[in-house]
C-alpha positions, 0 to 999 in steps of 0.5 A: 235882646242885645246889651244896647236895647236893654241899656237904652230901654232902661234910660227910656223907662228912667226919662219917661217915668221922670217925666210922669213923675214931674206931672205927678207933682205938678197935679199936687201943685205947690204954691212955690211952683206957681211962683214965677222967680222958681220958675226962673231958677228952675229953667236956668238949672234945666238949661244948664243941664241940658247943656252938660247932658248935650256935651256928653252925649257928644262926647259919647257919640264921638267916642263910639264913632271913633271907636267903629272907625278904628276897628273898621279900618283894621279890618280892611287893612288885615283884608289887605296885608292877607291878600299881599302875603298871598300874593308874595307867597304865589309869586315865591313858587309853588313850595308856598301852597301849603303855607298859602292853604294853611293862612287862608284855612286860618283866617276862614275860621277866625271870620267865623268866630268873629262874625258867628252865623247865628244872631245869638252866638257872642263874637269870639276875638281869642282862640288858643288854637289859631294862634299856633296855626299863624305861627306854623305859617310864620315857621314855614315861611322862615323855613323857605331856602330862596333860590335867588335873590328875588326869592329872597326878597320875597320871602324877607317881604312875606315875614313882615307882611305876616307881622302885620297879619299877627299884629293886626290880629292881636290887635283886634281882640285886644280892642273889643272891649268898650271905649265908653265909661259905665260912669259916663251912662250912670250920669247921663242918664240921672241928668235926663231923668232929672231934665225930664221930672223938670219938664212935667212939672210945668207941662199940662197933663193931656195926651199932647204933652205925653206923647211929645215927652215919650217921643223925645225920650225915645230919641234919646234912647234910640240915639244911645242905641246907635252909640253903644252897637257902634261902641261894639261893631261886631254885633248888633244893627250897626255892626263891621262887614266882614265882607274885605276879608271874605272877598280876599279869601274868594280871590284866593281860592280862585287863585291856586 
């Protein structure tokens, strides 16, 4: 069960049992809940509190969007510069083929930590062994003699294409942490607990209400399920393709 299911499982259980809670003190009934001005404020406390919770689900949902949609494009843009540094590296001649294997060998194994084939493997983002790898490329790249000046340009091309392999690189592991805030789910979750123990209050104890309660704070939960796998876009249901990268390196190896 991924981090996500359980996060979501815990304000489902905090957003139910809030509401349970609500019709529990609703079957006790107080005098003061009878009284109409406490219903007032009550409702007025509710709705400005689920204005609050709304905003910051909001924000959240933009946050963990924006987030999928970065790494999502550097991704492709490394599938790019890969298939361009290949590119340049045929074209220079065949003095390339080791530096071209070498790249390719590379960048199959990071595909392979990074999108592990078994479901319950962790995404590995940094291994100490590819980072010697892509600087021998580098090495062997600025160790070409160009013979003319296109073979020059080339090779000055190929350099910088591989900076931005190794930026990109770095680039990714350096962004696989979270963007979205502990403190942002604590709150929010308190304020839909707290929302929910108002709505059993007043609400009739039959299996309609229930099941409407239970269904509405499953929606949530499911909705925070969707915000932290795409906080998260290397595993879980919502998770990048690696497929521009794979589909480059088929296109390598039927490029010799």
């Amino acid at each position: 069960m991924t981090d996500s299911v359980v996060t979501a499982l815990i304000g489902l259980a905090g957003a139910f049992g809030g509401a349970l809670a609500g019709i529990g003190i609703n079957a006790i009934r107080p005098e003061v809940m009878t009284c109409a001005e406490t219903k007032d404020v009550v409702k007025a406390a509710t709705g400005m509190l689920s204005l609050l919770a709304a905003l910051v689900l909001g924000l959240l949902l933009s946050s963990a969007k924006n987030s999928f949609d970065t790494k999502n494009r550097e991704v492709q843009e490394f599938a790019a510069n890969l298939a361009l540094f290949d590119s340049l590296l045929r074209d220079y001649g065949p003095e390339t083929k080791t530096a071209r294997q070498l790249m390719a060998a590379a960048t199959t194994t990071k595909i392979h930590l990074i999108w592990p084939e078994t479901a319950s493997a962790e995404p590995v983002m940094f291994d100490p062994r590819l980072i010697g790898r892509f600087e021998a490329i580098q090495g062997m790249v600025l160790g070409l003699t160009p013979q003319n000046d296109t073979q020059g340009w080339l090779q000055s091309r190929a350099l910088q294409i591989s900076g931005d392999i190794d930026h990109e690189r770095w680039l990714l592991g350096a962004q696989s942490g979270s963007s979205i805030q502990p403190a942002f789910l604590y709150v929010l979750f308190f304020w839909i607990t707290v929302l929910f123990i108002s709505f059993g209050m007043f609400a009739r104890r039959n299996i309609v209400t229930l099941t409407a309660l239970f269904v509405c704070a499953a929606s949530i939960s499911a909705a925070m399920v969707l915000i932290l796998d795409m906080d998260q876009p290397f595993g879980g249901v919502i998770a990048i393709s690696p497929e521009p990268v794979l589909h480059v390196l088929r296109l390598i190896a039927a490029t010799p």
